[in-house]
N, C-alpha and C positions, 0 to 999 in steps of 0.2 A: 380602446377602453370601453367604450360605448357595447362594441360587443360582448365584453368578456360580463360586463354587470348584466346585459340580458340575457344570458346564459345562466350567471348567478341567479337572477330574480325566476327564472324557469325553472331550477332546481329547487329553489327555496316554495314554490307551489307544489311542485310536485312530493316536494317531504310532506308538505301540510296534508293535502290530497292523498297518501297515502300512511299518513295518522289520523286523518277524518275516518276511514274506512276501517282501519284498525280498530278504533276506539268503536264504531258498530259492528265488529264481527266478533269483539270481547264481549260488549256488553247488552249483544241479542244474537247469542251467539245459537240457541235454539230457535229463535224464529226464522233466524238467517238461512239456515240447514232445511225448516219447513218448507219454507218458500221458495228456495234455489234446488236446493236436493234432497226431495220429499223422501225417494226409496232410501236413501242412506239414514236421513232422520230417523227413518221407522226403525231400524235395526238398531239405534245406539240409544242405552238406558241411561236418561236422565237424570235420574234418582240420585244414581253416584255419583254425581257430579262430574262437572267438566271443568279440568287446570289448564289454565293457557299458560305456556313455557315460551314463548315469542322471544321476551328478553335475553331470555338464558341465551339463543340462538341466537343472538343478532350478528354472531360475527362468523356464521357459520360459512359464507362467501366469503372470503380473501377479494383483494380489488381483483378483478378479470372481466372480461369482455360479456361475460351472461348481465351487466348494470349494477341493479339495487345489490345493496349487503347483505342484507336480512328480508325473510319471509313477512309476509303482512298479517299471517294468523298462525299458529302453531299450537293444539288445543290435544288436550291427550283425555281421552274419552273411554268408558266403557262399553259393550255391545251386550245386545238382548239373548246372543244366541248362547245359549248354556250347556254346549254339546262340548266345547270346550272351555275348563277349568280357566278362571279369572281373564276371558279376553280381552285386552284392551291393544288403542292403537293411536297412533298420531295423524290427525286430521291436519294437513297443509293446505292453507289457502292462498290463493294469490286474487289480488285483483289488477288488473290493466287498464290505464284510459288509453290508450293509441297505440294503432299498430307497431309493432315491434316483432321484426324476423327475426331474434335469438327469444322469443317469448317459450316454446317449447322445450329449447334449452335449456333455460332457465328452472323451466319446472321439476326436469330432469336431476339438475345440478341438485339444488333443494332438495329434494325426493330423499336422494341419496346418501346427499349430508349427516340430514338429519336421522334417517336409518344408520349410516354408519359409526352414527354416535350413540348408538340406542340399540344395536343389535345384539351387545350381549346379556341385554334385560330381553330378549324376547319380546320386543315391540315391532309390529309393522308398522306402517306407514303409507298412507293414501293419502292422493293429491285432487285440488278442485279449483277451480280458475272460473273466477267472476268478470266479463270484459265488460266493460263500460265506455267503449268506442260507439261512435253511429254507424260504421260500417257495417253491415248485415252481413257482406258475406267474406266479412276476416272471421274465421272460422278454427284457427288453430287448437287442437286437440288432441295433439300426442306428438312426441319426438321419438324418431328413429333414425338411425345409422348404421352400415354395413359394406364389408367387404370382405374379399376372399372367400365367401360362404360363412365369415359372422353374420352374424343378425342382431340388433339389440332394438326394442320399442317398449315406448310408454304410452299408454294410453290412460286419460284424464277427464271428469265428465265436467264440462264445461257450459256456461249460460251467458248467453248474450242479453242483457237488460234490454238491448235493441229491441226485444224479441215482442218486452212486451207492449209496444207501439204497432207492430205491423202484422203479428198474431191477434185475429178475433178473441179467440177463445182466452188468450195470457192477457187480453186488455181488458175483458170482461172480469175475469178471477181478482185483477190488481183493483179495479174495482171495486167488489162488493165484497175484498178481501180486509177483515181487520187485524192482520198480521201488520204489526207495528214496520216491519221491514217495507212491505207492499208503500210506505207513506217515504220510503228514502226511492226504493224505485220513481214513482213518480216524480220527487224533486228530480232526479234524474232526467227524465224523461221533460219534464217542465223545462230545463237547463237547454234541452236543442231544440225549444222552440223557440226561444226568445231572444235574438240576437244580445251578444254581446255589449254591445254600444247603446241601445236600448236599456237604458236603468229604470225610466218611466215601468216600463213593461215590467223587467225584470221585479220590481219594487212591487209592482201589484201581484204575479205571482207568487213571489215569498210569502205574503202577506195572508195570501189566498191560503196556501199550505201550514204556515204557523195556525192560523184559526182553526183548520181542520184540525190540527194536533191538539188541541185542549179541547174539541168537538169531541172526540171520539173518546176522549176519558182514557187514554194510557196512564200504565202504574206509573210512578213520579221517577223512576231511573229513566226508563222506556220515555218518555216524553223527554226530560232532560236530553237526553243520545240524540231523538230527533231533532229536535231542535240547536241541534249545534248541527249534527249532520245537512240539515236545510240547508244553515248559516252558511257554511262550505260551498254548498253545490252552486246555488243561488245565490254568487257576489255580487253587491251593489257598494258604492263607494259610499264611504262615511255621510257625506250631504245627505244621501236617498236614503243612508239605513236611521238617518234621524226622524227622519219621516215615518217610519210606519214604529218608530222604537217604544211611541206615546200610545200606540192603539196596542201593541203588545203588554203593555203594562196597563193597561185598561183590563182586558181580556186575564191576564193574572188576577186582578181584582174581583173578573164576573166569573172566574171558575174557581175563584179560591185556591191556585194552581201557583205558588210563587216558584219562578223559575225564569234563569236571564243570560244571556247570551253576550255576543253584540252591542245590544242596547244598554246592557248594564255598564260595558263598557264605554259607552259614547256619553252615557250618563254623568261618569265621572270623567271622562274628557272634556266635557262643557265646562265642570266645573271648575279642571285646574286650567281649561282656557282663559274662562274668566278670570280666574284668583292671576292670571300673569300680565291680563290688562290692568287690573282693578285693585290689584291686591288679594290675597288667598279668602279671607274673612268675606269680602266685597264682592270675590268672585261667586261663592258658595252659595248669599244671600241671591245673587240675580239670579243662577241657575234655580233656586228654591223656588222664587217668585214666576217663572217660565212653567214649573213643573204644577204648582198650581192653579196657574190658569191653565190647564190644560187637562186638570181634573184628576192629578195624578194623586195616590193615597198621601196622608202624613206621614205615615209609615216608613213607606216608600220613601221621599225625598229624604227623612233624618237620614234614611240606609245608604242612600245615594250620595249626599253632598258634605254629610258627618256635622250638621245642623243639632239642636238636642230639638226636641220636641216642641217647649214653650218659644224657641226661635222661630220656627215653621211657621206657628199660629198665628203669633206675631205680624208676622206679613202679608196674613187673611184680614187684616184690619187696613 
């Protein structure tokens, strides 16, 4: 029993893990393209917009041995080159945490799915694989198989986030880069330095990266995405995330940036914790009173604990 629930509770991250990712390659889904694969960026026109169809897809895997069901981005885009009358094509992405030998497989299976559902609109279909393993040289980038003189191969351009830790030059670019994407890399990359077990740590790195994120003045979606994507990368148990949840709502305050993750939710944890020792009314009042010693807005708490306003004040006397 004990195994089959760690196996559940492994599965139920890895869904999360890969609708964290999802939910950033829908909504920076040009940045993402800039930053991972500039030359393909160049060639596909923005203007017209780009439709993500993921959903429609999701069941485009039957259960079989290649794992997941569904693709983690499916974006149908148009291109720059005007040689050919209205091109358009379906952008498939995947991304990976851990090595996995059916991973090229996979990409394959997908590839073709989704072409064989689309090929009598005249759509192609190209593939892109984000790994987000530490392994440097798990390396996979194309499937192929053959016999009796078949041949069949795919080849896929592919980026190792690893890369940009151990490459000079991709460390310096994540750097001085303000592509909003460049700030999920780095939670990334922040993610295998800081053990696991370490929440001190881990608590102060979050902390470190949220600040940057309302430093650097992203548009208010772009900021939004980062900051859940952080949330994700960078888990700390509920205890540590209270801890930094009050400097975040501070920082909301000093950039005029209201936007809440996490904390919004621990916010309102405290309070129907309270309200179950204390009574709801009772409970509401101490979380109010905690939030302003703490220097937290009026605002804020009425939003947080469902106080009105002349209650809040109330309990500044």
């Amino acid at each position: 029993m004990m195994k089959t629930g760690k196996i559940k509770k492994k599965r139920e991250e890895k869904s999360k893990y890969d609708s964290a990712w999802k939910d950033v390659i829908e909504e920076l889904f040009e940045p993402f393209m800039e930053l991972f694969f500039p030359d393909a960026h160049g060639m596909i026109d923005f203007s017209k917009g780009c439709v993500f169809i993921t959903k429609e897809l999701r069941k485009i895997v039957p259960e079989s041995k290649t794992g997941k069901r569904f693709p983690d981005g499916v974006v149908k885009v148009h291109l720059k080159d005007g040689s050919v009358e209205c091109i358009c094509l379906f952008i498939h992405i995947e991304v990976e945490g851990k090595k996995e030998d059916n991973f090229p497989e996979r990409m394959y299976v997908y590839n073709y799915r989704i072409y064989d559902q689309n090929r009598e609109k005249g759509i192609e279909v190209v593939s892109f694989a984000v790994l987000t393993d530490e392994d440097k040289n798990y390396r996979p980038d194309e499937f192929k198989t053959g016999r009796l003189g078949f041949e069949l191969r795919m080849k896929f351009p592919m980026v190792k986030i690893i890369d940009y830790k151990h490459d000079p030059d991709k460390r310096e670019m994540l750097e001085k880069s303000d592509n909003p994407m460049a700030m999920v890399v780095r939670a990334v990359l922040k993610s295998f330095e800081v053990k696991r077990s370490d929440n001190d740590k881990r608590s102060e790195v979050k902390l470190e990266l949220l600040r940057e994120c309302y430093k650097r003045g992203y548009e208010k979606n772009q900021r939004g995405t980062l900051l859940k994507a952080i949330d994700w990368v960078i888990r700390i148990p509920d205890r540590y995330q209270k801890k930094i949840s009050n400097e975040i709502l501070k920082l909301e305050e000093e950039y005029k940036m209201p936007y809440v993750t996490s904390w919004e939710r621990i916010a309102k944890k405290e309070g129907k914790k309270e309200g179950k020792k204390e009574g709801k009314k009772e409970g509401k009042i101490e979380a109010a009173r905690r939030m302003l010693n703490d220097g937290i807005a009026i605002e804020k708490i009425v939003k947080y604990t469902g106080l009105n306003e002349e209650e809040v004040k109330g309990l500044m006397h």
